[in-house]
NUPAZA-616552 format. One record per atom (N, C-alpha, C): z, y, x; residue number from 0; atom name; residue in one letter. Coordinates in nm, 2 decimals, padded with zeros to 4 digits. Layout:
# residues N
       Z       Y       X    i  at  aa
       Z       Y       X  NUM  CA   A
...
***
This chain:
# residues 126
       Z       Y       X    i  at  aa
   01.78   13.67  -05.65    0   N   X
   01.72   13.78  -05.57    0  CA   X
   01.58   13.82  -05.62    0   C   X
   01.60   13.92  -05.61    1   N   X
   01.43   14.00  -05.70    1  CA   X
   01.34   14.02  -05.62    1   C   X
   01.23   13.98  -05.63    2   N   X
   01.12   14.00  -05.49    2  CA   X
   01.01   14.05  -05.61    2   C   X
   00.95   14.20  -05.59    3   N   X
   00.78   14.17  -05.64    3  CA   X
   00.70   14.19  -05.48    3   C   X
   00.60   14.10  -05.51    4   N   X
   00.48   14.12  -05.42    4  CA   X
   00.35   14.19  -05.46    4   C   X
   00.32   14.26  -05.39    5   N   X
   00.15   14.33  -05.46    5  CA   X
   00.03   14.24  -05.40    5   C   X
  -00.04   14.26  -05.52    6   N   X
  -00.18   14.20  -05.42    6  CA   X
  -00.27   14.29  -05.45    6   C   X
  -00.42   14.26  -05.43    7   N   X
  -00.53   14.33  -05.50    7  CA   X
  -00.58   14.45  -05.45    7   C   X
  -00.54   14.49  -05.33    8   N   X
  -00.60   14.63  -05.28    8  CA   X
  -00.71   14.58  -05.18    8   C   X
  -00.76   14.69  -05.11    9   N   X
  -00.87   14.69  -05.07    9  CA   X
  -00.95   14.82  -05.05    9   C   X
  -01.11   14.79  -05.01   10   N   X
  -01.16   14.96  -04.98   10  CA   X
  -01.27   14.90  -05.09   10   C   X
  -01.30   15.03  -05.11   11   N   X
  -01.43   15.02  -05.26   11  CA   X
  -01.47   15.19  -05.22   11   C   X
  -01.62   15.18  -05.27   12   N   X
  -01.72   15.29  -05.33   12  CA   X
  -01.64   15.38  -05.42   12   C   X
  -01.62   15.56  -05.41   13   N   X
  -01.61   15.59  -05.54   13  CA   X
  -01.70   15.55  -05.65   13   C   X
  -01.64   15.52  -05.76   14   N   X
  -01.71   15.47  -05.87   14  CA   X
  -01.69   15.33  -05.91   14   C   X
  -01.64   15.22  -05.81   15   N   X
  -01.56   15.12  -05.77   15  CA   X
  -01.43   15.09  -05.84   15   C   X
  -01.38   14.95  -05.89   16   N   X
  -01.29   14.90  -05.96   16  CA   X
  -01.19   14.79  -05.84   16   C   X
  -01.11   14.83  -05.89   17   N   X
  -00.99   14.71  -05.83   17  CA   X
  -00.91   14.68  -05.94   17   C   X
  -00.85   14.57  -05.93   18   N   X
  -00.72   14.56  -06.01   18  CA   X
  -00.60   14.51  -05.94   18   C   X
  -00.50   14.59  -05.93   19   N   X
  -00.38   14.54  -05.83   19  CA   X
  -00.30   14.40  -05.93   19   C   X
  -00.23   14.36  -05.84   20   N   X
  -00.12   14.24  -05.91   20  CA   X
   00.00   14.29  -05.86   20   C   X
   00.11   14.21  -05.92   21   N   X
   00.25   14.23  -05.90   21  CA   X
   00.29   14.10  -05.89   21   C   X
   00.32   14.03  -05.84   22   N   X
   00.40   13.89  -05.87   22  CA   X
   00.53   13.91  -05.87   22   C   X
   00.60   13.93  -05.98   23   N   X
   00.79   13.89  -05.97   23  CA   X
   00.83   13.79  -05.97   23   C   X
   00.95   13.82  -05.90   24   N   X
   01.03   13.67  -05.87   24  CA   X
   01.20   13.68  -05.91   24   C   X
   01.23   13.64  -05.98   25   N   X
   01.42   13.66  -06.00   25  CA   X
   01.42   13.78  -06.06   25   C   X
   01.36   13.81  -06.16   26   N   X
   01.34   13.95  -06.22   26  CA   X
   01.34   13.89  -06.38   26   C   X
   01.47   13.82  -06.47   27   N   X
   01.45   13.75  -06.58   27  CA   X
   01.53   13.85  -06.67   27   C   X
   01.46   13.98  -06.69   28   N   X
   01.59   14.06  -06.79   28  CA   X
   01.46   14.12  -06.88   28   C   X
   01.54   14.05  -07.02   29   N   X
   01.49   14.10  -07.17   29  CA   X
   01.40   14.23  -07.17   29   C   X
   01.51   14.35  -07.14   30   N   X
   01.48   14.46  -07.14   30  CA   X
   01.41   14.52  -06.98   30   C   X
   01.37   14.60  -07.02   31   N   X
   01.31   14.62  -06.82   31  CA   X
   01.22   14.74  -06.86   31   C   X
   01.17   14.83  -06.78   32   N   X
   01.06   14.89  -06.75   32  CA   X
   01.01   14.84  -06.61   32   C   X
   00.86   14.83  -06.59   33   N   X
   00.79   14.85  -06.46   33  CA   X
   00.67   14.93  -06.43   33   C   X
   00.68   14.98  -06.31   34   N   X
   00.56   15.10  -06.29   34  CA   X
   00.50   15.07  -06.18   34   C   X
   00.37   15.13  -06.17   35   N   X
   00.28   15.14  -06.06   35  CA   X
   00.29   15.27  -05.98   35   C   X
   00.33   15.31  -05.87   36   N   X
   00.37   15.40  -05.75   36  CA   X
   00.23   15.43  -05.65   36   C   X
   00.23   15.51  -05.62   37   N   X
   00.10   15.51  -05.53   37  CA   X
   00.17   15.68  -05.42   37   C   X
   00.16   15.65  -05.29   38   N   X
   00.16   15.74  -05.16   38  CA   X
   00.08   15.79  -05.09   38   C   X
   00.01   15.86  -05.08   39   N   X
  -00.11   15.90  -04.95   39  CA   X
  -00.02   15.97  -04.86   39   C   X
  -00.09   15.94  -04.68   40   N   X
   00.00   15.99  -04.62   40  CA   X
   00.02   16.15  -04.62   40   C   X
   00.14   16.18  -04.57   41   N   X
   00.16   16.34  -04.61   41  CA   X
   00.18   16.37  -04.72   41   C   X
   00.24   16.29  -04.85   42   N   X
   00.22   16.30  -04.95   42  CA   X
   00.37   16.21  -05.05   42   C   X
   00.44   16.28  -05.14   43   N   X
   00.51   16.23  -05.22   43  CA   X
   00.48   16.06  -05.30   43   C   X
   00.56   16.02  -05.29   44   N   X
   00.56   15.85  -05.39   44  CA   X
   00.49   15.95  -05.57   44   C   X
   00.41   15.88  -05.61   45   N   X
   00.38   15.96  -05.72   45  CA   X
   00.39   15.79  -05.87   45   C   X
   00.45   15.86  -06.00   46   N   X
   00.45   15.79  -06.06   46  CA   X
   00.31   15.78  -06.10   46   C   X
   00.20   15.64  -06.14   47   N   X
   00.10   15.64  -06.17   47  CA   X
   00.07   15.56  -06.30   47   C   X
   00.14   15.48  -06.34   48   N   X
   00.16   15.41  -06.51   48  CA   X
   00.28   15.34  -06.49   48   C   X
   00.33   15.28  -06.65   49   N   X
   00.43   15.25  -06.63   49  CA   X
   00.41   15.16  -06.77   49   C   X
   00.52   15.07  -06.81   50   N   X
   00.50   14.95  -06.89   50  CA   X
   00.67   14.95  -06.93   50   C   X
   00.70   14.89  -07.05   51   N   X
   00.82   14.90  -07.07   51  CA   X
   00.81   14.73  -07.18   51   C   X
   00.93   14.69  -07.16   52   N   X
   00.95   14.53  -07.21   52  CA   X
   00.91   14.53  -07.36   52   C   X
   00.89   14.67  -07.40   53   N   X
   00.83   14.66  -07.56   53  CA   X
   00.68   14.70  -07.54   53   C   X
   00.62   14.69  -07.44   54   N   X
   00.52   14.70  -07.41   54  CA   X
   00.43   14.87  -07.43   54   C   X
   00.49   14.98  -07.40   55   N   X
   00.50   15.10  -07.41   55  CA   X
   00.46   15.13  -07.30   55   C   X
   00.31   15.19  -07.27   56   N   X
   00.29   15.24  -07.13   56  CA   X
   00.29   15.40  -07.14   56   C   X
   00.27   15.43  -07.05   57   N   X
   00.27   15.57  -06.97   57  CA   X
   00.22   15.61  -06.88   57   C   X
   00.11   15.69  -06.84   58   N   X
   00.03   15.71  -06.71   58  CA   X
   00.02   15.86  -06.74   58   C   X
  -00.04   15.88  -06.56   59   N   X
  -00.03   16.01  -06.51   59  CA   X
  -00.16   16.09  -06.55   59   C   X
  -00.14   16.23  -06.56   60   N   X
  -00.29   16.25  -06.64   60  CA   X
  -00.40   16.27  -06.53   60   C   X
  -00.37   16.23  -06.40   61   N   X
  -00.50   16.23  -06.29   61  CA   X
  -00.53   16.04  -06.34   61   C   X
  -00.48   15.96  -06.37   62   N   X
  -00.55   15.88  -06.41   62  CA   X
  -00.55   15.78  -06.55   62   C   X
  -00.54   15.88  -06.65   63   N   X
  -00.55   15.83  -06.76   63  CA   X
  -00.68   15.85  -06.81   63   C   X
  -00.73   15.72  -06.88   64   N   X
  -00.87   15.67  -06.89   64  CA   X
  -00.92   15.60  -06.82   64   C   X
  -00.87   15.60  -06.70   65   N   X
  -00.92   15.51  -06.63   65  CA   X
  -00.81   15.37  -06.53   65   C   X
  -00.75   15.46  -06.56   66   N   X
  -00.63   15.29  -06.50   66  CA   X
  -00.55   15.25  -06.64   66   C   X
  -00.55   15.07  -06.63   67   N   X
  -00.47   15.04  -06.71   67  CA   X
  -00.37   14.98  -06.67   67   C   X
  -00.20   14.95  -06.74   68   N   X
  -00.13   14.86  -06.71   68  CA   X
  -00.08   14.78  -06.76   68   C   X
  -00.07   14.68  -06.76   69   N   X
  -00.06   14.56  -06.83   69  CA   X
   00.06   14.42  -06.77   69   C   X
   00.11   14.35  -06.86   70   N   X
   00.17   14.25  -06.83   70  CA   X
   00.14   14.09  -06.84   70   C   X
   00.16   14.06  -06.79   71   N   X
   00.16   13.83  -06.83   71  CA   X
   00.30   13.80  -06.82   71   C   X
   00.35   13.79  -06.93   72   N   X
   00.49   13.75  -06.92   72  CA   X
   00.51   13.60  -06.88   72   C   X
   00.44   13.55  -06.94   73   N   X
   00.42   13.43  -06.88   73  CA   X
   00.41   13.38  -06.73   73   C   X
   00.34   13.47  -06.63   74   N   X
   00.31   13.45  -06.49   74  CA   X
   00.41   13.56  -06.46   74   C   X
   00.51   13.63  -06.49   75   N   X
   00.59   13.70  -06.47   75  CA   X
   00.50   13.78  -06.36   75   C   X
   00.38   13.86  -06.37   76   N   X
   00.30   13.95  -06.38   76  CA   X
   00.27   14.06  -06.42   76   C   X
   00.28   14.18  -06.33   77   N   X
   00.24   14.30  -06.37   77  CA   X
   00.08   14.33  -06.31   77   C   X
  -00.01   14.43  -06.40   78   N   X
  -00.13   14.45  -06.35   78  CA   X
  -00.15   14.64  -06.33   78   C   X
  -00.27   14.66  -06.26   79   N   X
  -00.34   14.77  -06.30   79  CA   X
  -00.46   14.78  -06.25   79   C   X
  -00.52   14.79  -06.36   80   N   X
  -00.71   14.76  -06.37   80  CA   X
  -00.70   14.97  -06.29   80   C   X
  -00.77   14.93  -06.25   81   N   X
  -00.83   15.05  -06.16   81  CA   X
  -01.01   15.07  -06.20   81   C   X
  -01.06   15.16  -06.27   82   N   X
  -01.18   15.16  -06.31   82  CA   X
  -01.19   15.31  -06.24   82   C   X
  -01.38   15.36  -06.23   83   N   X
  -01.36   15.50  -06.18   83  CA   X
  -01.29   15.53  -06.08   83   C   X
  -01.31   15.46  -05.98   84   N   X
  -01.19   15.52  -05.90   84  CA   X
  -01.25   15.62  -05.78   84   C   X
  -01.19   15.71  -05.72   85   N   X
  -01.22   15.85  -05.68   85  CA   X
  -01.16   15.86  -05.52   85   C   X
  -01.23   15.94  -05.47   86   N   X
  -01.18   15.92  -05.30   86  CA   X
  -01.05   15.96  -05.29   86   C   X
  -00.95   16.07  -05.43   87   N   X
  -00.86   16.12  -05.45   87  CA   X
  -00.72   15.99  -05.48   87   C   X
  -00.78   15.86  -05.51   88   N   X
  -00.70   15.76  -05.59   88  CA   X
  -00.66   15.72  -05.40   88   C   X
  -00.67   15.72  -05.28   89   N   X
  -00.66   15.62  -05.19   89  CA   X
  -00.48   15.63  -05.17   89   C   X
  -00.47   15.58  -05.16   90   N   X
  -00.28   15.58  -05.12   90  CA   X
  -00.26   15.41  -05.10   90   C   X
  -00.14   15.40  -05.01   91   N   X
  -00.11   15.28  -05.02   91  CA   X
   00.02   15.22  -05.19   91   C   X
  -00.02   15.19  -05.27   92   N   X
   00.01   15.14  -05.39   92  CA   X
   00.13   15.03  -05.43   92   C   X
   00.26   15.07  -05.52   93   N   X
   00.37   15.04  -05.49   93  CA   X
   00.42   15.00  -05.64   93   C   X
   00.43   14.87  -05.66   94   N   X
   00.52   14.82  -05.73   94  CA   X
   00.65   14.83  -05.78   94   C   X
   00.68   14.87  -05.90   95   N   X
   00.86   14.88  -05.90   95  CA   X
   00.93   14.85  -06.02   95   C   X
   01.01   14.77  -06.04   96   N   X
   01.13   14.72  -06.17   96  CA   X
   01.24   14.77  -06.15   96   C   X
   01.27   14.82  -06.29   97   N   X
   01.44   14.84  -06.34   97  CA   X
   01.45   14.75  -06.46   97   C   X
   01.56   14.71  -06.41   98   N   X
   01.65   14.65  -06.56   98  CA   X
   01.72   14.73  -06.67   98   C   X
   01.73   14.70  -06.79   99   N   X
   01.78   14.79  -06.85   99  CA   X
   01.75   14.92  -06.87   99   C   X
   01.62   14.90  -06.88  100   N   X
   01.55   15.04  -06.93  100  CA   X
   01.57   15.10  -07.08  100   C   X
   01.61   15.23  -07.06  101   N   X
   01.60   15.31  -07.18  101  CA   X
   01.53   15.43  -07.18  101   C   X
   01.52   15.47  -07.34  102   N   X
   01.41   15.59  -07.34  102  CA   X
   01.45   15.69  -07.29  102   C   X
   01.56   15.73  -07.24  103   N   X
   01.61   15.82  -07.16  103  CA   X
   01.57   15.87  -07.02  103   C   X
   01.54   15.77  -06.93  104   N   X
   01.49   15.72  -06.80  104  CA   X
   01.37   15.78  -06.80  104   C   X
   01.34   15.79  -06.70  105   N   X
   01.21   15.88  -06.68  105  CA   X
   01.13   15.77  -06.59  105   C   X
   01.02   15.71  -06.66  106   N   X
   00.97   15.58  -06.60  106  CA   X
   00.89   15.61  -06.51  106   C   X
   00.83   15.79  -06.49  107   N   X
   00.74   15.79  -06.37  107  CA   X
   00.83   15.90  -06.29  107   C   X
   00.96   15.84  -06.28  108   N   X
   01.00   15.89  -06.14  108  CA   X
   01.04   15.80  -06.07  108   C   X
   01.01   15.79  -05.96  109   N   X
   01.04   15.66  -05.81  109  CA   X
   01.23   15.64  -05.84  109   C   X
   01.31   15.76  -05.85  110   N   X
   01.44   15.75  -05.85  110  CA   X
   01.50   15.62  -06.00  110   C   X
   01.41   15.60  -06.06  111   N   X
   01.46   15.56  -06.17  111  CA   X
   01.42   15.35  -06.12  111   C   X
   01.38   15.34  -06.03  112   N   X
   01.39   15.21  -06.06  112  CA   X
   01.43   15.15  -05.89  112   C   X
   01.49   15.06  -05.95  113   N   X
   01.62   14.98  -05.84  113  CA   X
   01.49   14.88  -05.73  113   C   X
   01.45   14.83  -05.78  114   N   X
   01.36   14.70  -05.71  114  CA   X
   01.19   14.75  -05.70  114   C   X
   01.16   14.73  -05.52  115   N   X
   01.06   14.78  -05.48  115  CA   X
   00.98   14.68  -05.45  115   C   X
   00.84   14.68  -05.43  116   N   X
   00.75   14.58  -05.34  116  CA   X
   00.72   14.66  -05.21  116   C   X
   00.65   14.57  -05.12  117   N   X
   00.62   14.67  -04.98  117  CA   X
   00.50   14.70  -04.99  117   C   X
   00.40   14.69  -05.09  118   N   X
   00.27   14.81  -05.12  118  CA   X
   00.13   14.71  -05.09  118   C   X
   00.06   14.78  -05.13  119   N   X
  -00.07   14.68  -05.12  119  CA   X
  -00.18   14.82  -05.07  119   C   X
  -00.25   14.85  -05.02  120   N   X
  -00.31   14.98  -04.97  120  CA   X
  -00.51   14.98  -05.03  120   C   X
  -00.51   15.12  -05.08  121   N   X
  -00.64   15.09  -05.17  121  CA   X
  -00.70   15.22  -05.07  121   C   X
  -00.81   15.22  -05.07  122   N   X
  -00.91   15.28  -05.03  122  CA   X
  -01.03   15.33  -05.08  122   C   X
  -01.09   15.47  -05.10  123   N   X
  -01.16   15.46  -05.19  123  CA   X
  -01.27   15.56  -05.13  123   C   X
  -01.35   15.50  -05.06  124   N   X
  -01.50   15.64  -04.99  124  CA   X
  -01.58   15.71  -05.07  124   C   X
  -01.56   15.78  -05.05  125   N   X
  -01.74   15.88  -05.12  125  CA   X
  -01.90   15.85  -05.07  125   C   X
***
């Protein structure tokens, strides 16, 4: 059974850093993509980076330069360093794995991956 958990959210200063976690669980496949999701209320699930098991990311151009995403295969760990961050970044922030990812797949759309976490919620004042 596949569980990710999020951690790492919180409220911060614009100009403030977070970095979320992912902890997976039962998620042991070679091939994979996983992405970072983010919602504000009233508002669409939005793809926000994305990581692929050849280590190939992708992020959204509201936050490229300033968020990274990263893995620890080892701690079967996903990350995203949050730098710069802007009253515009607040959403509650969502974890997600597919197996069997190919370049075909569209890694920053929510429809493309099977296994969700229940969100970790970030905050961000002016």
């Amino acid at each position: 059974q596949v569980q990710l958990v999020e951690s790492g959210g919180g409220s911060v200063q614009a100009g403030g850093s977070l970095t979320l976690s992912c902890a997976a669980s039962g998620f042991t496949y070679s091939n994979y993509c996983m992405g970072w999701f983010r919602q504000a209320p009233g508002k669409g699930r939005e793809g926000v980076a994305a990581i692929d098991s050849d280590g190939k990311t992708t992020y959204a151009d509201s936050v490229k330069g300033r968020f990274t995403i990263s893995q620890d295969n080892a701690k079967n760990t996903l990350y995203l360093q949050m730098n710069s961050l802007k009253p515009e970044d607040t959403a509650m922030y969502y974890c997600a794995a597919q197996p069997f990812c190919v370049d075909s797949m569209d890694v920053r759309n929510a429809r493309t991956y099977k296994y969700w976490g229940s969100g970790t919620q970030v905050s961000v004042s002016a």
